[in-house]
C-alpha positions as protocol buffer text, in pm:
chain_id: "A"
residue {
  index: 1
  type: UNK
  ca { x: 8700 y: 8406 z: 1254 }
}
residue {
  index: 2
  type: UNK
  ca { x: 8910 y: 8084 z: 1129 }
}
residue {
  index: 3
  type: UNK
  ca { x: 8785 y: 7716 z: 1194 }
}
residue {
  index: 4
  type: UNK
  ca { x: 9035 y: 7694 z: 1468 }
}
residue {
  index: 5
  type: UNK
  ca { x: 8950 y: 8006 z: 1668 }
}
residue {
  index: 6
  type: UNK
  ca { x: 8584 y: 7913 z: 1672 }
}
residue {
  index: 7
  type: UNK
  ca { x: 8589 y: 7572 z: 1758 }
}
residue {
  index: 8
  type: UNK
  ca { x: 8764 y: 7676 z: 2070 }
}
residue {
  index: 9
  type: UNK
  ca { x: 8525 y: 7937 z: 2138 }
}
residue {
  index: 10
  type: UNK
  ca { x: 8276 y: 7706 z: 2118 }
}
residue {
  index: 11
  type: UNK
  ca { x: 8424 y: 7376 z: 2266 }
}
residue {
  index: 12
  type: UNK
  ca { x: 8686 y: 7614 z: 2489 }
}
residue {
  index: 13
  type: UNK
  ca { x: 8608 y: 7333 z: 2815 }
}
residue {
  index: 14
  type: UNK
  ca { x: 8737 y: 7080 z: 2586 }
}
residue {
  index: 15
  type: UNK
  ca { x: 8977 y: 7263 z: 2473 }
}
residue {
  index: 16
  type: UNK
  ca { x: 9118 y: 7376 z: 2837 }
}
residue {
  index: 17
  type: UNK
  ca { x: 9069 y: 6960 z: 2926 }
}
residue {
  index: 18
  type: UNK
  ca { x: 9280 y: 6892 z: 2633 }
}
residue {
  index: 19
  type: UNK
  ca { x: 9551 y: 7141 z: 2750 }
}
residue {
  index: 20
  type: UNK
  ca { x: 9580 y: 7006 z: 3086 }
}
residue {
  index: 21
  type: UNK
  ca { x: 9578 y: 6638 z: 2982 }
}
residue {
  index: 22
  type: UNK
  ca { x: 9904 y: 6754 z: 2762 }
}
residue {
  index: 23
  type: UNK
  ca { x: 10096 y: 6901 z: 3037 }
}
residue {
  index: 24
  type: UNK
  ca { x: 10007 y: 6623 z: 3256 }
}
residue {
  index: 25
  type: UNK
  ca { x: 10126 y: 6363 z: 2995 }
}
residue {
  index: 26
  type: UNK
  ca { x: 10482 y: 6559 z: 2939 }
}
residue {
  index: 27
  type: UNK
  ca { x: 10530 y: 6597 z: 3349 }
}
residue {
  index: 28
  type: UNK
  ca { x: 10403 y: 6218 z: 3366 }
}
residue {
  index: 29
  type: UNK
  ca { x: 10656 y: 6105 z: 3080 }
}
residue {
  index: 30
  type: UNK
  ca { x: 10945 y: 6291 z: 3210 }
}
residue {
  index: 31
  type: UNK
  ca { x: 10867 y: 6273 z: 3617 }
}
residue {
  index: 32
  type: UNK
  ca { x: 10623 y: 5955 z: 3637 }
}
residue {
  index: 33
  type: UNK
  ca { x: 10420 y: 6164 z: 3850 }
}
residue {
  index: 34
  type: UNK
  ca { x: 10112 y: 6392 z: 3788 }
}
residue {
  index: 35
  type: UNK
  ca { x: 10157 y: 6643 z: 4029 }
}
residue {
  index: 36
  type: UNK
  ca { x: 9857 y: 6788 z: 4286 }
}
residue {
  index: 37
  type: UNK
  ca { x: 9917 y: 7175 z: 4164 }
}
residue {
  index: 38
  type: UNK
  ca { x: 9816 y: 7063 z: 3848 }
}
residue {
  index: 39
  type: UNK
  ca { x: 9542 y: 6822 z: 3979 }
}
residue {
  index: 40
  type: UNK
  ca { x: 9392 y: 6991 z: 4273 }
}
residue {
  index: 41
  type: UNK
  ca { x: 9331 y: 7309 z: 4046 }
}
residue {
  index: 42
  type: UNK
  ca { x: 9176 y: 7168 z: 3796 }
}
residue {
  index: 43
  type: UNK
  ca { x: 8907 y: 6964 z: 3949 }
}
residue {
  index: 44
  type: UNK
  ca { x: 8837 y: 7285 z: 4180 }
}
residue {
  index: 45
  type: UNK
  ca { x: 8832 y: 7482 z: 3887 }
}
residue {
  index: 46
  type: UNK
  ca { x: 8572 y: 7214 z: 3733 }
}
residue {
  index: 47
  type: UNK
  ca { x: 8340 y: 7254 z: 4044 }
}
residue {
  index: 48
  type: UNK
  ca { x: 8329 y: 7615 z: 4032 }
}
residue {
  index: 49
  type: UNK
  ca { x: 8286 y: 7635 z: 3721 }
}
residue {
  index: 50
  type: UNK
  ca { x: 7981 y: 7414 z: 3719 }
}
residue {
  index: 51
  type: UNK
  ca { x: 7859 y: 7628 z: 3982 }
}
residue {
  index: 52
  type: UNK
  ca { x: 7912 y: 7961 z: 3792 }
}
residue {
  index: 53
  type: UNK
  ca { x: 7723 y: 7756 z: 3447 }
}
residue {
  index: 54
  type: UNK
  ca { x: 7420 y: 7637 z: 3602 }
}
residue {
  index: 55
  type: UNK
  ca { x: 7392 y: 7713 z: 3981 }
}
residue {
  index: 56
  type: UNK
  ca { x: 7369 y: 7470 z: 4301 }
}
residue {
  index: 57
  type: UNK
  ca { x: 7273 y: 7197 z: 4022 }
}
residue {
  index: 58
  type: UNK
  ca { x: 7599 y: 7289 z: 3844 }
}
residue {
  index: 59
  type: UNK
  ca { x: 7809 y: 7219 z: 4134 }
}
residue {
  index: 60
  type: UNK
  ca { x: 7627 y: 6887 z: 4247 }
}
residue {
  index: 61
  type: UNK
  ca { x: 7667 y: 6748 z: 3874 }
}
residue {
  index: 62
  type: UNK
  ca { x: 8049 y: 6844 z: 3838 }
}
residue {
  index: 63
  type: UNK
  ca { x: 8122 y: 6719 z: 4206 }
}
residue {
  index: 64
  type: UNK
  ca { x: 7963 y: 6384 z: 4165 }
}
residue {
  index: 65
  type: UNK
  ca { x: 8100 y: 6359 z: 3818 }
}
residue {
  index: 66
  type: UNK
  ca { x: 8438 y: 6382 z: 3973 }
}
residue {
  index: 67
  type: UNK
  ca { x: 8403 y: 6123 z: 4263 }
}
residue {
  index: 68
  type: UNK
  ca { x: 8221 y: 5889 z: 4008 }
}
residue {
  index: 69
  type: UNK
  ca { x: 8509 y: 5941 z: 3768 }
}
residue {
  index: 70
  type: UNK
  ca { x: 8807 y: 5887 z: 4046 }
}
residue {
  index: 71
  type: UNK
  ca { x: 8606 y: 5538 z: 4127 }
}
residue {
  index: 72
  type: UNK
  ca { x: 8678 y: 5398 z: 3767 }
}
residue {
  index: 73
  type: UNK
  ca { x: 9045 y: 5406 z: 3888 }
}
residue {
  index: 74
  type: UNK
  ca { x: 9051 y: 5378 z: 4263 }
}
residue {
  index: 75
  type: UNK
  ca { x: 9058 y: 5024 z: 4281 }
}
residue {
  index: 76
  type: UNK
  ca { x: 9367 y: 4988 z: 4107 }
}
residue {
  index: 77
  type: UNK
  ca { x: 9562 y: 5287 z: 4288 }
}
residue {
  index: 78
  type: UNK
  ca { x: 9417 y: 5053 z: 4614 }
}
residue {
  index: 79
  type: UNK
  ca { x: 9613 y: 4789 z: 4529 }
}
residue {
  index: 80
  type: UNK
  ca { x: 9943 y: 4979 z: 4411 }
}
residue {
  index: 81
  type: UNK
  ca { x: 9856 y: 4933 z: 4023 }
}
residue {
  index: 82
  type: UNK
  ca { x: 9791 y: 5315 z: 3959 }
}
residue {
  index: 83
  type: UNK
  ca { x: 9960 y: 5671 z: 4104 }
}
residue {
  index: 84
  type: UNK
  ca { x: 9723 y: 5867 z: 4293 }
}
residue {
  index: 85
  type: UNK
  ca { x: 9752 y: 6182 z: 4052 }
}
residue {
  index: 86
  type: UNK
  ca { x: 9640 y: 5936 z: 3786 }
}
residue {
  index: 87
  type: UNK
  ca { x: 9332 y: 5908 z: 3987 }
}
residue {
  index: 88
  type: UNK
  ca { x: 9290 y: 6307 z: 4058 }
}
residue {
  index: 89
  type: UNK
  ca { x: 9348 y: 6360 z: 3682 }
}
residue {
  index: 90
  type: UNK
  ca { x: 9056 y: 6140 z: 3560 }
}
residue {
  index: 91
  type: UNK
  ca { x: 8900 y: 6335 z: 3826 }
}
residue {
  index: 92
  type: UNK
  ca { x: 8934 y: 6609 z: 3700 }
}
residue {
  index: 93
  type: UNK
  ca { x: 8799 y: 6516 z: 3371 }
}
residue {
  index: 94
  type: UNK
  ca { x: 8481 y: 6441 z: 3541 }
}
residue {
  index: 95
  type: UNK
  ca { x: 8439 y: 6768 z: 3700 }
}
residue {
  index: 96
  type: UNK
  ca { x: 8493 y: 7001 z: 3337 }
}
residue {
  index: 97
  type: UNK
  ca { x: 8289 y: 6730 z: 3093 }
}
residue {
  index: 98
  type: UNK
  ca { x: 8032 y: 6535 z: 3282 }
}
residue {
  index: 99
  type: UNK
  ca { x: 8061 y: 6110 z: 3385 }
}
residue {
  index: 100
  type: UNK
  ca { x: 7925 y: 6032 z: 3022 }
}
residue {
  index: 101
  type: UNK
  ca { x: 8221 y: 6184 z: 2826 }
}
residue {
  index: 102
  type: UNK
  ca { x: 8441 y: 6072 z: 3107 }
}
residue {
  index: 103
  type: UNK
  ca { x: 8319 y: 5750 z: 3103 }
}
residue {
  index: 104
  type: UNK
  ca { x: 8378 y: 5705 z: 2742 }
}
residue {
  index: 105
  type: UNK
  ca { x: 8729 y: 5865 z: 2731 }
}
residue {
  index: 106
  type: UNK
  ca { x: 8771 y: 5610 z: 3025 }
}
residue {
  index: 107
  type: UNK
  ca { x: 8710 y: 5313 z: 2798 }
}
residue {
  index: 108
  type: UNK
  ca { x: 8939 y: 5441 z: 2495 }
}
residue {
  index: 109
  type: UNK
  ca { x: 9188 y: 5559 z: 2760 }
}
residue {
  index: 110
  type: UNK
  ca { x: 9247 y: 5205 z: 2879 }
}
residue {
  index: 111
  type: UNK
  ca { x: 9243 y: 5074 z: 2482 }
}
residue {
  index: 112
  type: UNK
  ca { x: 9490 y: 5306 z: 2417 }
}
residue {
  index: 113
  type: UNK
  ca { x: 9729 y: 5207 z: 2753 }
}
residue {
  index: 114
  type: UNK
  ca { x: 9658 y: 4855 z: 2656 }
}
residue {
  index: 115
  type: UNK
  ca { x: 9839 y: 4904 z: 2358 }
}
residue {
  index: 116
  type: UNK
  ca { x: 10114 y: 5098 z: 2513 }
}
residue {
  index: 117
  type: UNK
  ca { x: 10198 y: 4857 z: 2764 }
}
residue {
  index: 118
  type: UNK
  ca { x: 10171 y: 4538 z: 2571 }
}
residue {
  index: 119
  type: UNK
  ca { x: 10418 y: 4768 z: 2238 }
}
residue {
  index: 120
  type: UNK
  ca { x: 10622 y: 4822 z: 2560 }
}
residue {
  index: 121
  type: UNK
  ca { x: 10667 y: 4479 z: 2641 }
}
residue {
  index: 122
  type: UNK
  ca { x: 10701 y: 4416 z: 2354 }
}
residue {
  index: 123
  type: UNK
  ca { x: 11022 y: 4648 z: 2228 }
}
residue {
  index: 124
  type: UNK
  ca { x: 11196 y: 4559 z: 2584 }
}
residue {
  index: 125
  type: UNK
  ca { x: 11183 y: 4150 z: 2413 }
}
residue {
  index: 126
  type: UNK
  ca { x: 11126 y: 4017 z: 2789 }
}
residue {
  index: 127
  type: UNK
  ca { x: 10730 y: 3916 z: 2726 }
}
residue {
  index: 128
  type: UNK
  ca { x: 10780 y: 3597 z: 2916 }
}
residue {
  index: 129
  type: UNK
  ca { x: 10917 y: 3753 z: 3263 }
}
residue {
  index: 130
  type: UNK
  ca { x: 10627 y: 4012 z: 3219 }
}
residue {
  index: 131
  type: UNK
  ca { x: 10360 y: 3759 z: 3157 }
}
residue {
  index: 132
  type: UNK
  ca { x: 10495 y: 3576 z: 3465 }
}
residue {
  index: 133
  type: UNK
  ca { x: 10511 y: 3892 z: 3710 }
}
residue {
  index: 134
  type: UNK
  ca { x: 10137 y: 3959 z: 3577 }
}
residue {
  index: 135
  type: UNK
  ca { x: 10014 y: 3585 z: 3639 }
}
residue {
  index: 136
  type: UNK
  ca { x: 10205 y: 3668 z: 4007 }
}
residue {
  index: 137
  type: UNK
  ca { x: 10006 y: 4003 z: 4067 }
}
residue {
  index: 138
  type: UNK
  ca { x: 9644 y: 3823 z: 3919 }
}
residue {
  index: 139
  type: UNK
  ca { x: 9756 y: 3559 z: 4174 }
}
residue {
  index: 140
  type: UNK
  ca { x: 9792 y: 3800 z: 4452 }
}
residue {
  index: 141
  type: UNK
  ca { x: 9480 y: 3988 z: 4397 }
}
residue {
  index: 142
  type: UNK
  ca { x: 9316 y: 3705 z: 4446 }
}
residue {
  index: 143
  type: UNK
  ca { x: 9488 y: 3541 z: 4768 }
}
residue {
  index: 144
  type: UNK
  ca { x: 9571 y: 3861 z: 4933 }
}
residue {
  index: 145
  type: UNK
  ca { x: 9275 y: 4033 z: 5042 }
}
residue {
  index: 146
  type: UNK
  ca { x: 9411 y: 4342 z: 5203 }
}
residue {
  index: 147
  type: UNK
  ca { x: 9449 y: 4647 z: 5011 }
}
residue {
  index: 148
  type: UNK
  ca { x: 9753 y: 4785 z: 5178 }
}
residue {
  index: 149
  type: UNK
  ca { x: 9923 y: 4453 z: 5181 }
}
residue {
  index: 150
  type: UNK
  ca { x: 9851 y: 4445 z: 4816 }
}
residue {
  index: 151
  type: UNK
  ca { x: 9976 y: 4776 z: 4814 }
}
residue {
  index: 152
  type: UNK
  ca { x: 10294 y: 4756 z: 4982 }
}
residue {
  index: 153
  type: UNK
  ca { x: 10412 y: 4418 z: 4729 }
}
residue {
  index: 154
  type: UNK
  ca { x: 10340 y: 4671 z: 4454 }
}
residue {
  index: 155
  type: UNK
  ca { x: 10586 y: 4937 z: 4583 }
}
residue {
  index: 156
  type: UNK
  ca { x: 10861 y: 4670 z: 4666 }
}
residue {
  index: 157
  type: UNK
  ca { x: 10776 y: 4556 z: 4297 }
}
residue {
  index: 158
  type: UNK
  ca { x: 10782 y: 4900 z: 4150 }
}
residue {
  index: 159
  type: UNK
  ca { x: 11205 y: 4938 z: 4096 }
}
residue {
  index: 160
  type: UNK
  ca { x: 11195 y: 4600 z: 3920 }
}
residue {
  index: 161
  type: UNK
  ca { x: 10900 y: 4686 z: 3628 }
}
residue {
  index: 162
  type: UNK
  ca { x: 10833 y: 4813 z: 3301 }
}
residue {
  index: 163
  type: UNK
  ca { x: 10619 y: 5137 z: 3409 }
}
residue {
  index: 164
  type: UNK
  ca { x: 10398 y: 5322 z: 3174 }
}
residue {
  index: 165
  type: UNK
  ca { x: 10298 y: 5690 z: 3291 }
}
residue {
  index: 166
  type: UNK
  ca { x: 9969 y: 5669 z: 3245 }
}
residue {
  index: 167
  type: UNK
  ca { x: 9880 y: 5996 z: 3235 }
}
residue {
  index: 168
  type: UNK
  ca { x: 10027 y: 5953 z: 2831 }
}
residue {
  index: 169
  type: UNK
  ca { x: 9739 y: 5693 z: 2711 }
}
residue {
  index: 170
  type: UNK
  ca { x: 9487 y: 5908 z: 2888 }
}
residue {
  index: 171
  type: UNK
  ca { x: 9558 y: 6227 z: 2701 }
}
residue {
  index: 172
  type: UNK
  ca { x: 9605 y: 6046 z: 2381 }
}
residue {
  index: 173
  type: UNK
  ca { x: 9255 y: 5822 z: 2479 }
}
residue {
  index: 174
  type: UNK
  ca { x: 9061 y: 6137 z: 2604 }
}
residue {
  index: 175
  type: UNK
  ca { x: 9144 y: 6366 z: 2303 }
}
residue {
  index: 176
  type: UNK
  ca { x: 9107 y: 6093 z: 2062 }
}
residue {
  index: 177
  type: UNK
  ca { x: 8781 y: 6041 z: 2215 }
}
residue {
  index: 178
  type: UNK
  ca { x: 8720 y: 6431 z: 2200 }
}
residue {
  index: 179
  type: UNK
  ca { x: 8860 y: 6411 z: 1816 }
}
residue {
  index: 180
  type: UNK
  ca { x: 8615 y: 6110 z: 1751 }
}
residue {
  index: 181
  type: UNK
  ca { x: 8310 y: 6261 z: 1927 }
}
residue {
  index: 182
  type: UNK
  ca { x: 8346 y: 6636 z: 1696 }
}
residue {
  index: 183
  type: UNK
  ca { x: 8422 y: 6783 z: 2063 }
}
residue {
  index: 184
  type: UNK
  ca { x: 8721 y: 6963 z: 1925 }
}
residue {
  index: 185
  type: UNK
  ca { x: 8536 y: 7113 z: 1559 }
}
């Protein structure tokens, strides 16, 4: 058996996580949208799967792995700041691999959009209008304590921004972290 074929034999959940994070980051790039027939599936699929591994337990882990994981970006898509299937797809990734490994791909998931964004800003040479609409959003967070208020600025905003499918940094984030963590060898 090569290298290859066994370390997706034996890391074939992080494998199949890897997959979907790919086809979510080329539909996000080309669509910005992750779309729920990719989403829905997949944390479903994480649940039962759970359930067939290791029972009732099983199930309860992978199911409050998932909520846990949506909260880490909930607040944001609250306020406008994040797409809903960005949410379900971290989701997702909580329901195949546990809160711990979502947790961390979490962290290097928002290093890695970081970047994006600010080498975005960057190559579109407008860094002063962007730091300004961010100082106006900050100050809006802060004033404006209604979520769907916030909300609805963000989608009159929307046309006029810079967006960054974020399903990208979160497949390049997550499988670095996979790649960093042996989870792929």
């Amino acid at each position: 058996m090569s290298l290859f074929a066994s370390a997706i034999s034996e890391n074939g959940i992080i494998w199949f996580v890897t997959v979907v994070l790919i086809i979510a980051a080329v539909i996000d790039g080309l669509t910005l949208k992750v779309p729920n027939w990719l989403t829905l599936p997949f944390i479903v699929s994480g649940w039962v799967y759970g359930a067939y591994a290791t029972g009732a337990i099983g199930f309860g882990s992978s199911v409050v792995a998932s909520m846990a994981s949506m909260m880490l970006l909930l607040p944001l898509r609250n306020v406008g700041g994040m797409g809903a299937g960005d949410v379900k797809l971290l989701a997702g990734i909580g329901a195949w691999c546990g809160i711990v490994v979502t947790f961390q791909a979490f962290v290097a998931t928002a290093i890695v959009g970081g970047i994006m964004a600010a080498a975005m800003i960057w190559m579109s040479g407008d860094w002063l209008r962007h730091y300004a609409q961010t100082l106006t959003i900050l100050q809006e967070w802060r004033t404006i304590r209604d979520r769907k208020k916030l909300a609805a600025i963000a989608r009159q905003r929307k046309p006029t921004m810079l967006l960054l499918p974020y399903a990208i940094p979160m497949a390049i984030g997550t499988i670095a972290y996979f790649g960093y963590a042996d989870m792929l060898m």
